[in-house]
Every structure is written in structure tokens, then in C-alpha cells.
C-alpha positions as a Markdown table, in Angstrom:
| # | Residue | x | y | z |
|---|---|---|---|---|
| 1 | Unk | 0.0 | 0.0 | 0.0 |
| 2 | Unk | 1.2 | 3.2 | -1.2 |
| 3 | Unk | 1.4 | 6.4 | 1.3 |
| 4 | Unk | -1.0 | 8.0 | -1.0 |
| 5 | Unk | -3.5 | 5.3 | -0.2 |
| 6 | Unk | -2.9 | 4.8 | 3.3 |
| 7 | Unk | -3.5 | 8.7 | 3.3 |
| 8 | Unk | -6.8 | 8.2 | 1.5 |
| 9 | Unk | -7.9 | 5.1 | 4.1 |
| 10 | Unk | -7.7 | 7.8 | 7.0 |
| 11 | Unk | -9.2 | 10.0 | 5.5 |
| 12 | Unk | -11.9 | 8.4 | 4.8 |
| 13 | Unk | -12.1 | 7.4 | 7.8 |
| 14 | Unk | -12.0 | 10.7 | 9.6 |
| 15 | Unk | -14.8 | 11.4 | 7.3 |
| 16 | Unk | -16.3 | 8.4 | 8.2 |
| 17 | Unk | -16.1 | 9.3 | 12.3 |
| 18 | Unk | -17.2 | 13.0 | 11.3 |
| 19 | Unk | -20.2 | 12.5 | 9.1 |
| 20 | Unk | -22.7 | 14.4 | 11.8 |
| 21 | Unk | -20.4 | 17.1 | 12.3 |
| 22 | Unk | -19.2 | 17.6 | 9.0 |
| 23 | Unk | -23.0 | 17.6 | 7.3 |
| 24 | Unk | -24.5 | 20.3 | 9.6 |
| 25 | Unk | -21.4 | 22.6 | 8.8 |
| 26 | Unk | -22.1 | 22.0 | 5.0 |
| 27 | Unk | -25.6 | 22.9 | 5.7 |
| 28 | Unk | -24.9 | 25.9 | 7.3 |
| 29 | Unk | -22.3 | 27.2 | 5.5 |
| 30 | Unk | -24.5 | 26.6 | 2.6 |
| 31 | Unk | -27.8 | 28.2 | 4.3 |
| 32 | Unk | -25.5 | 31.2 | 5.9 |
| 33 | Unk | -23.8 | 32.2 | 2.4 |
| 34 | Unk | -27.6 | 32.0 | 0.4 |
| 35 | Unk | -28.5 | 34.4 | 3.8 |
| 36 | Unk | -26.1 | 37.0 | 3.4 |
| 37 | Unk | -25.9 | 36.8 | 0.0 |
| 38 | Unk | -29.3 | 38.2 | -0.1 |
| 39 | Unk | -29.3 | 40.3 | 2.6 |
| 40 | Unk | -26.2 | 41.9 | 0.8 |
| 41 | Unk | -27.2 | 42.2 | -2.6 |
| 42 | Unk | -31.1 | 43.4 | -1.8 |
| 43 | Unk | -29.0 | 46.3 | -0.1 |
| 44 | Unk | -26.5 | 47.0 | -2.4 |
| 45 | Unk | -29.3 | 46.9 | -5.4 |
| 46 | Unk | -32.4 | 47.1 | -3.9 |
| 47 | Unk | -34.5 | 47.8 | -7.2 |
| 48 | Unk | -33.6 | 44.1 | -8.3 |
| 49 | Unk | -35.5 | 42.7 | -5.3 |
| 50 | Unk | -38.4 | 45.2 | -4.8 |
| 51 | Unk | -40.6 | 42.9 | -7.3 |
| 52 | Unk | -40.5 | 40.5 | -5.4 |
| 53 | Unk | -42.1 | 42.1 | -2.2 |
| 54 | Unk | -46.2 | 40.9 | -2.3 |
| 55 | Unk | -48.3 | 44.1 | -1.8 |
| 56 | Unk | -49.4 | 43.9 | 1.8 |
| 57 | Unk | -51.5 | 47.3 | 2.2 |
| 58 | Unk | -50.9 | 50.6 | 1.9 |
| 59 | Unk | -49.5 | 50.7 | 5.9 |
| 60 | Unk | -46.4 | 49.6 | 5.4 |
| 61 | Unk | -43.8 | 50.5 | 1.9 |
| 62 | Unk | -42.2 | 47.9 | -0.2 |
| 63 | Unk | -39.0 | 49.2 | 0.7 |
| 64 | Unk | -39.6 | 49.5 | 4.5 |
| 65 | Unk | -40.3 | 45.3 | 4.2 |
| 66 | Unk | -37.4 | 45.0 | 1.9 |
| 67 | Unk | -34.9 | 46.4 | 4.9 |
| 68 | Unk | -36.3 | 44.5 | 7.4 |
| 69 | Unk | -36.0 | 41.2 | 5.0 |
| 70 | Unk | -32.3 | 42.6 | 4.8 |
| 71 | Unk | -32.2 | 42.6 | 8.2 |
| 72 | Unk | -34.0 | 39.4 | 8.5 |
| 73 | Unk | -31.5 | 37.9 | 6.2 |
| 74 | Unk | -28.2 | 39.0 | 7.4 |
| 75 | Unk | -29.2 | 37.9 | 11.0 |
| 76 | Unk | -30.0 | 34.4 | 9.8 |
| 77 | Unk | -26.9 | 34.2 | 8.2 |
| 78 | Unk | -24.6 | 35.4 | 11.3 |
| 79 | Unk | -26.9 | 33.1 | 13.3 |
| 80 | Unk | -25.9 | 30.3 | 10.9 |
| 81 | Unk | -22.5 | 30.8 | 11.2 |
| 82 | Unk | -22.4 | 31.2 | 15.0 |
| 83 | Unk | -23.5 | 27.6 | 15.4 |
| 84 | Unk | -25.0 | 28.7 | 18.3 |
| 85 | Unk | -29.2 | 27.0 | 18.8 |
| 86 | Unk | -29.0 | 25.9 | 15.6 |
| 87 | Unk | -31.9 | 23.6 | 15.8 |
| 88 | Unk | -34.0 | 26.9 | 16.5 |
| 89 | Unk | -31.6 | 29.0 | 13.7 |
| 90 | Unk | -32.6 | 26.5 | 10.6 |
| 91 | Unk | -36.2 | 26.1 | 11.8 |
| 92 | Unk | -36.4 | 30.4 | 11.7 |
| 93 | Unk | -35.1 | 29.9 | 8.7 |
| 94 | Unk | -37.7 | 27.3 | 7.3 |
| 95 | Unk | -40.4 | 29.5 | 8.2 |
| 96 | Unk | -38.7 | 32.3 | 6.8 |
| 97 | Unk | -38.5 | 29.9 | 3.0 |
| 98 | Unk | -41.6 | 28.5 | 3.4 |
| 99 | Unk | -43.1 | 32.2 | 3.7 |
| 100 | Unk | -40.8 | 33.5 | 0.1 |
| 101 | Unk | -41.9 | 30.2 | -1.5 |
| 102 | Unk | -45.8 | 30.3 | -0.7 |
| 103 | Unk | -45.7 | 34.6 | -1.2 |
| 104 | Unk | -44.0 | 34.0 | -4.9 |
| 105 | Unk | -45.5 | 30.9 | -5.8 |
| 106 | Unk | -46.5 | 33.0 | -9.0 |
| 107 | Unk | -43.0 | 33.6 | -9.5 |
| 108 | Unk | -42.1 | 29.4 | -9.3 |
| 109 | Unk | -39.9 | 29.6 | -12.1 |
| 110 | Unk | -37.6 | 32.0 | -10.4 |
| 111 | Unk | -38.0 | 30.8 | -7.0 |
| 112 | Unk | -37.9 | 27.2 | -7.2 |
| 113 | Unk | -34.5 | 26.5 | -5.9 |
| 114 | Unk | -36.0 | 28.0 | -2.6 |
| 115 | Unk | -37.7 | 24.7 | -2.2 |
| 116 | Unk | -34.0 | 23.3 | -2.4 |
| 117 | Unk | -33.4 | 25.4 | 0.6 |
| 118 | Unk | -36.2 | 25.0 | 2.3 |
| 119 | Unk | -35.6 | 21.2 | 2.5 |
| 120 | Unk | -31.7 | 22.0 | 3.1 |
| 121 | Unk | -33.1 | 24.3 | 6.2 |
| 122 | Unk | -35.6 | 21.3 | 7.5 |
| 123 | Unk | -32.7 | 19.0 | 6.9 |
| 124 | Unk | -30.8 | 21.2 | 9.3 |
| 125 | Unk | -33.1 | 20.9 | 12.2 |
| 126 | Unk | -33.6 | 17.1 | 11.7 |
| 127 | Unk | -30.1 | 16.7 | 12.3 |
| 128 | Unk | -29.4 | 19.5 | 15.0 |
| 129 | Unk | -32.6 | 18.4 | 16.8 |
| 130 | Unk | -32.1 | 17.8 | 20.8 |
| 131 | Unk | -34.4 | 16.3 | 23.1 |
């Protein structure tokens, strides 16, 4: 056996031992970077993410719920990456999808990788869940 391969056996086995660990951090580096992703760019260019804002009334302006959906967003993502409660973080989070998805469901052909997310979010608090 070749170092190369006995260096490919532990490896695989480290990812083997890890598998728990190493699949919520995928999930929430994934969930964190689609957070503040959004939460940045709906800043930086707000007029690409004002259509998507569901008219709710006249109490309350588009743009006024696009900042707090910044807001909203950016916190997830830090949240995400704390790793702190993150049972309660990806299950905010699902909510959070589940509302964007049902709000745009005019709009699936744009926003049908949220389902994607969604069930990455859910899979999140499967695994993260604590009795």
C-alpha cells in the first residue's frame, strides 16, 4: 500500500467518524452564504428585489419590508454561522423559506430553488434536533 493510499484510508475514515459534524457545517455554510448573499445584494441593489415584495396594504412600503428582509437575512446568516441554537436558527429559517416560497409561488420559475433550501433548512433541524 502506497502512502497515498494509506493517506486516502484515513481520510476516509476521519470522514467516516465525522459524518454528523461535518454535514451540519455543509448545511450551514450553505444556508449562511444564500442568507447574506441576499441580505447583501437586496442592499446594495435594492430595485432588483423590490418585485419580489407581495403588496401587503398601503400601511407599510415595499422598501420599508425590503430592509427588514435585509435585516432578516443577514441575521439568519450570522446566526448560521455562529452555530449557536441551531436547531431553533434553521427552523427560523424554514419559516422564513416557506413564507418567500408560498408569497412567490407566482413567480415558481424563479424561485424554485427555494424549495432546495427550504428542504436543506428542515434537513438542518432534523439533524441538529435535541431532546
Amino acid at each position: 500500500m502506497t502512502i497515498l493510499q494509506q493517506d486516502l484510508e484515513e481520510l476516509l475514515l476521519l470522514i467516516n467518524m465525522n459524518k454528523q459534524y461535518l454535514s451540519t457545517l455543509f448545511l450551514r455554510l450553505g444556508l449562511a452564504f444564500v442568507f447574506l448573499y441576499a441580505g447583501i445584494a437586496a442592499f446594495i441593489t435594492p430595485n432588483n428585489w423590490v418585485g419580489f415584495i407581495p403588496n401587503i396594504g398601503n400601511f407599510i412600503t415595499k422598501a420599508i419590508i425590503l430592509q427588514i428582509h435585509v435585516a432578516v437575512n443577514v441575521l439568519l446568516g450570522l446566526w448560521l454561522l455562529s452555530n449557536k441554537k441551531i436547531f431553533y436558527a434553521s427552523s427560523v429559517s424554514s419559516v422564513f423559506l416557506f413564507g418567500i416560497t408560498i408569497f412567490n409561488i407566482s413567480q415558481f420559475d424563479i424561485i424554485f430553488r427555494d424549495v432546495a433550501i427550504l428542504l436543506s433548512a428542515l434537513a438542518l433541524a432534523v439533524l441538529t434536533y435535541e431532546k
